[in-house]
N, C-alpha and C positions, 0 to 999 in steps of 0.2 A: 504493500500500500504506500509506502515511503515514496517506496521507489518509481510509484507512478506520480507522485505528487512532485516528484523530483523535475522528472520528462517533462511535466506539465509546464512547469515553473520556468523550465529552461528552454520551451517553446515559445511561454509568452514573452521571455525575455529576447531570443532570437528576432520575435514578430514586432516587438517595439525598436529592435534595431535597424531591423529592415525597412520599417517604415521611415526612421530618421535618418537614414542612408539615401533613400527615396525622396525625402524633405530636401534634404542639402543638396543633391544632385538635380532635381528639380530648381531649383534655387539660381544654381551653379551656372546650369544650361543658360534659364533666363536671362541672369547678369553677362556670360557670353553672348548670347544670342544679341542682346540690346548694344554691349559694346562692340560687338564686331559691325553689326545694322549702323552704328555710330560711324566708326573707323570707316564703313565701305561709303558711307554717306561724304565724310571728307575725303574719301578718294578719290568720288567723283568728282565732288566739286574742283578736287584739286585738279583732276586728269582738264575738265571743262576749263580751266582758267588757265594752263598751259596750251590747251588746244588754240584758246582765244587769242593769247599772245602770241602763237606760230601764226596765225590765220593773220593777225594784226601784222606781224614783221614779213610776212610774205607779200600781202596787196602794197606794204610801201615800197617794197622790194620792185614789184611791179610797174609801180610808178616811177620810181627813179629808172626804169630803165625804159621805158616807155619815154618819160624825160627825155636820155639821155638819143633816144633814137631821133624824137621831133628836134630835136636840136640840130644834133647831127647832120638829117636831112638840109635844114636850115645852109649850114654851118657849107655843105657840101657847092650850093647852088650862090651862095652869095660873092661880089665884086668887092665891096664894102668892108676895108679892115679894121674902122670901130667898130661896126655891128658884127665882125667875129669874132673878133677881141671879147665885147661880153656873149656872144655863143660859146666861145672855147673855156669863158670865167663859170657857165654855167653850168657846159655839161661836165668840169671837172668838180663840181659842187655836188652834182647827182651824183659821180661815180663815188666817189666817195662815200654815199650815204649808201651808194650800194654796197659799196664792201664791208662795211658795217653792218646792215641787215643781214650778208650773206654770215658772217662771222654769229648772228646771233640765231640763226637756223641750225635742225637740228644733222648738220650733214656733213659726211665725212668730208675735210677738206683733200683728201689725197684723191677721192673719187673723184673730185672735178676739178682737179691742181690744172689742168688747161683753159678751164673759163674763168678760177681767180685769178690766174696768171694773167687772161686779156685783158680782163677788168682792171685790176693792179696797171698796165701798164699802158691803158689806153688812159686811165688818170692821170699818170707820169707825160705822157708822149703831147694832151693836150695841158697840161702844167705847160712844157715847153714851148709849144706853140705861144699860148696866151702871154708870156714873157717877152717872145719876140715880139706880137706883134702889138706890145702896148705903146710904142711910139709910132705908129701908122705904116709901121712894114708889110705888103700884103703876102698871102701866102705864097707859092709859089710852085709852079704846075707838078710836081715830084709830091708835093708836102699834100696837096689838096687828090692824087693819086690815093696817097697811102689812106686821105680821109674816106675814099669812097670805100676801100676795103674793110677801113674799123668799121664803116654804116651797115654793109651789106651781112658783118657778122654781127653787131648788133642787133642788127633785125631778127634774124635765125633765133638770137635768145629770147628776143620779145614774142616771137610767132611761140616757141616752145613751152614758154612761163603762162603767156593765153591758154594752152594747152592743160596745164598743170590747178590755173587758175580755175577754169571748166571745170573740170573733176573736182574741186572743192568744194564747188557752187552743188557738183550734183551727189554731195556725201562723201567726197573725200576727206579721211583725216586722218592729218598729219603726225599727230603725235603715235596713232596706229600702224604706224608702219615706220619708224627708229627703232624696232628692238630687231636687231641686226643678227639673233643667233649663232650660226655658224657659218653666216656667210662676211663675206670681205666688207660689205659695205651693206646698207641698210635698205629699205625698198625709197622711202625717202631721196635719197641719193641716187640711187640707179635711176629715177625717172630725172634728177637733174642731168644723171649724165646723156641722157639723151640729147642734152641742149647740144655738144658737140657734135656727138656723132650724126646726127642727121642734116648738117652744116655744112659747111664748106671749112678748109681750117683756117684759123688767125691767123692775120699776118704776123711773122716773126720779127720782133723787136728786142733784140739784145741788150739792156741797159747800164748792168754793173760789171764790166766787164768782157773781156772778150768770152762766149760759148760759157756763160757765168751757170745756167741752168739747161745744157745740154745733154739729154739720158734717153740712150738711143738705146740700151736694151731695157726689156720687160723685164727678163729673171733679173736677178740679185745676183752677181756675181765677187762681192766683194766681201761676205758675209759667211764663211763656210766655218763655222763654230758651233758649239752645242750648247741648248738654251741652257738660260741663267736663270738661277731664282731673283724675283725682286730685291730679295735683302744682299745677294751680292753685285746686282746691278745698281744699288744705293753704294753698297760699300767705292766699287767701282767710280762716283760723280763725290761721295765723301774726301777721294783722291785728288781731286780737280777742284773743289774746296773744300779742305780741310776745315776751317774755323767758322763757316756759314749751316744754318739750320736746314735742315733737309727731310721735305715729308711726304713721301708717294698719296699720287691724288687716284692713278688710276691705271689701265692699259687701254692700249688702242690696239685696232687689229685691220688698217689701208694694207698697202701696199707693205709697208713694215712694220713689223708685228712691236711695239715698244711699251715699256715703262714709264708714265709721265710721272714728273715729281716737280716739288715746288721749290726755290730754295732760295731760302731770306737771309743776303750777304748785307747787313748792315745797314738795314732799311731797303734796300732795293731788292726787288724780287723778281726772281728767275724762273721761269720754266724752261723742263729741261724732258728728251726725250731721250730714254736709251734702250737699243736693242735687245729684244730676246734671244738675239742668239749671238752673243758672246759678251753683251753688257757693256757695248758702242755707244757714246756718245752720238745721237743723230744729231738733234738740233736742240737751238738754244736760245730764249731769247727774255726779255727784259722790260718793262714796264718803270720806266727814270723819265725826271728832266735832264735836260743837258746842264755841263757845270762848264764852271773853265776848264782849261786844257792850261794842262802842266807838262805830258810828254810830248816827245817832236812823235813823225808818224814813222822815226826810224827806230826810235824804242818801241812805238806798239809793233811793232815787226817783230822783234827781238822776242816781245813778251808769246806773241804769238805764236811764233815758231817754236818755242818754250812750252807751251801749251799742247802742241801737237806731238811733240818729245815724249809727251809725260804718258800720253794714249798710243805709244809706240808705233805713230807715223811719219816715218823718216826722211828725207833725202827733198823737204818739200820747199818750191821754191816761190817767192810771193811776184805775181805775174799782173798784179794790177792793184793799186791801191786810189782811197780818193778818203777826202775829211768833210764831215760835213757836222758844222758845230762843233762842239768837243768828242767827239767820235771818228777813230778810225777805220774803214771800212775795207779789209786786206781778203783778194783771192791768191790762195795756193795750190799750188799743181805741180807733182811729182817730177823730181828732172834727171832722168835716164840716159848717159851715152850724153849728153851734152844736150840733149830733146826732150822740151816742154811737155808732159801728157796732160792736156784738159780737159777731158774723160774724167779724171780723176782731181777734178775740182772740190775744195773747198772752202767756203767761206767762214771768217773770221770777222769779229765786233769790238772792239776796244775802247777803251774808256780809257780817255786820255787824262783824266786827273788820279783815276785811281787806281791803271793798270789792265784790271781786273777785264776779265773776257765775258762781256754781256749780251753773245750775240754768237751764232755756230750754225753751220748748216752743212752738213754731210751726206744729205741724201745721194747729191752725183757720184759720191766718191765712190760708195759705198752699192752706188748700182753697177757701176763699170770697173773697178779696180778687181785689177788680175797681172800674171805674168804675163809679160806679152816679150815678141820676138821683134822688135823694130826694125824696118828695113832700112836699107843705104840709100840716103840722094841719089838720084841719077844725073842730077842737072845741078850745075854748078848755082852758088849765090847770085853769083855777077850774072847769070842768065835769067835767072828769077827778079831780080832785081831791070833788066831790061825792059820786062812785062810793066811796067812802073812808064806812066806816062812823065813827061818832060817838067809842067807844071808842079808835078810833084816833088817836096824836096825827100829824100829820103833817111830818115834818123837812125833808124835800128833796124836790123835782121836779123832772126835764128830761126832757128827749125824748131817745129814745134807737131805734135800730132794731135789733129783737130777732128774733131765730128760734125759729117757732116750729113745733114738730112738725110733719109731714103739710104742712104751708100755707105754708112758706116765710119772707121776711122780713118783717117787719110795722112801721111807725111805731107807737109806741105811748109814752105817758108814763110816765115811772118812779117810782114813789111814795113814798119812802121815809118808815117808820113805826113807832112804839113803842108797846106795848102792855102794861101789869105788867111793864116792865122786859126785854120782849124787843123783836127789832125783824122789822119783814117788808118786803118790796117787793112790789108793785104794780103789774103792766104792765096798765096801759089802752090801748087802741085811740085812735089819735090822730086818726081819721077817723069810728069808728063808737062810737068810746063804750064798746065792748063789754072787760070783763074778760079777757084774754088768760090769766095767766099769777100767781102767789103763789107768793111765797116767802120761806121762814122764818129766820132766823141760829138757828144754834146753838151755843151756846157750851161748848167741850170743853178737856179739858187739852191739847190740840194743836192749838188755834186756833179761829177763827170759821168754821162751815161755815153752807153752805144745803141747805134740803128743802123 
């Protein structure tokens, strides 16, 4: 009899835990249920006001490039060199705003490193214009040439971005399509990249240098290492500055698969990208006001080449330099056998008061650098140098291996030359003789460019 009263006792007791188990989990759910219904409530809102902002920096995007076409047109048909003057003030107002919108879009910049590249440079190219012609120079039949070419590719981006714009209007959305998985670039981007490929290409405009951004192969060929964890590819840029904070923000996965990190030397702040596979410095760059300059631009050479030391890239020689502000802006390219490689270009940024290297870009170097087997001139200087019309005075010569569009790499002579007070280079064929390759300096309030 106990023994049943026992059973009993310890069933009720079971049955009232079971139901307070059932209380609390009942409970439990609820408070989940309501804070998650919360949570997904602010997620949409949040996703809706990201969307709004892509929606919002995309129609201005729009417009300034739309802007930049009516202008353009404008700018194309006109006799009148004050009314270009403010057309070429104008539409380097829009490019600008557009590379700003593109910057705040959600899209790989490497997937459409050829339409920043135009934009970036058709800014630059009407900067230069609108300089010249602020004292009533008018343009001049080469210069209003190159203009129909920027309009005809302009257009291409306007018809496409209509394009882009359409599907917006009928339920496209943007924020829905940046989650990029496993592919190289995000759907986002791929519909930008159409903007080129169904185009014509942009006209090539050379600016900081000679072949400064020329990467004639697809693969990767300078990179043949085995990836790195992020904490040795910090330890890696910790080498490069030692006494500055340093904090990974993320990876990227374009064209080169990198580590980004941030890194706050003294109040100035650096982003800084480095390789997955072998914890390579790519690029580099900086966010300052300019200061005074305290070095000449023979120490930032010094410093620079110092720099490239430290990353075990050797024998490199600095093949174009320019200052603009307290900054020096130095290209170096490998020199083999007594011959330039600029294929394997890269750029350097210098900070002329404080040394320090605020500015890197290694993408070319790092696409094209390999052993290579350099052939022998076949054609004397003095024969390359012949090709050189009479007006021409001529300064400097060496041989240098250049890339050249469609064809690859080429030995060819480099000819450096003054003419009324401007200067041009010269790629001759160091085997066939034949003219390769002209290009022109220009001289702007932001330094020496080429065209």
């Amino acid at each position: 009899m106990e023994e049943k009263k026992s059973k009993v006792l310890i069933s009720k007791k079971s049955f009232v835990t079971l139901i307070v188990f059932l209380v609390v989990l009942a409970i439990f759910a609820v408070t989940f249920s309501t804070l998650y219904a919360v949570n997904m409530q602010r997620l949409n809102t949040t996703n809706v006001n990201l969307e709004k902002v892509y929606q919002r920096t995309f129609y201005d995007l729009v417009d300034s490039v739309n802007n930049t076409e009516n202008k353009l047109s404008k700018l194309v048909a006109s006799t009148n060199s004050s009314y270009a003057n403010t057309l070429l003030q104008d539409i380097n107002d829009n490019v600008t705003n557009a590379e700003v919108q593109l910057s705040y879009l959600p899209i790989s910049m490497n997937g459409i490193s050829e339409t920043t590249k135009f934009i970036n440079q058709l800014g630059g190219y009407t900067r230069t214009l609108s300089n010249k012609t602020k004292d009533g120079t008018k343009l001049t039949t080469e210069e209003k040439s190159k203009l129909k070419e920027l309009y005809n590719s302009i257009y291409g981006i306007k018809i496409n971005l209509s394009k882009i714009s359409k599907n917006i209007n009928e339920g496209y959305v943007i924020s829905a399509n940046i989650d990029a998985g496993k592919e190289d670039y995000n759907n986002f981007t791929k519909d930008f990249k159409k903007i080129k490929n169904q185009y014509q290409d942009y006209p090539t405009m050379i600016y900081d240098g000679p072949f400064s951004d020329s990467t004639l192969n697809k693969e990767i060929k300078g990179l043949n290492f085995e990836v790195v964890s992020k904490e040795q590819a910090q330890s890696n840029l910790e080498e490069l500055y030692p006494s500055c904070e340093i904090e990974y923000k993320a990876t990227s996965n374009g064209k080169f698969e990198t580590y980004d990190f941030e890194v706050d030397c003294e109040g100035v702040l650096l982003y800084a990208q480095l390789t997955k596979k072998g914890g390579k410095l790519l690029t580099l760059s900086a966010i300052r006001d300019g200061d005074d300059e305290v070095l000449s631009k023979e120490d930032a050479i010094v410093k620079a080449k110092e720099f490239l030391e430290k990353q075990d890239i050797q024998n490199m020689q600095c093949v174009w330099s320019d200052k603009i502000q307290a900054d020096a802006y130095l290209n170096f390219a490998p020199e083999i056998d007594g011959v330039i490689v600029y294929p394997d270009l890269i750029k350097v940024k210098v900070d002329l008061k404080t040394g320090k290297i605020i500015g890197y870009e290694a993408s070319t170097y790092y696409t094209n650098h390999t052993e290579r087997n350099i052939q022998t001139a076949t054609i004397s200087k003095s024969s390359a140098e012949s090709k050189i019309e009479s007006e021409y005075q001529i300064k400097n010569t060496r041989l240098c291996l250049s890339p050249i569009e469609y064809e690859g790499e080429k030995l060819t002579y480099e000819i450096e030359c003054t003419k009324k007070g401007d200067t041009y280079y010269f790629f001759v064929n160091a085997q066939t003789g034949e003219m390769e390759n002209i290009l022109k300096v220009i001289k702007t309030a932001d330094g020496s460019k080429l065209m």
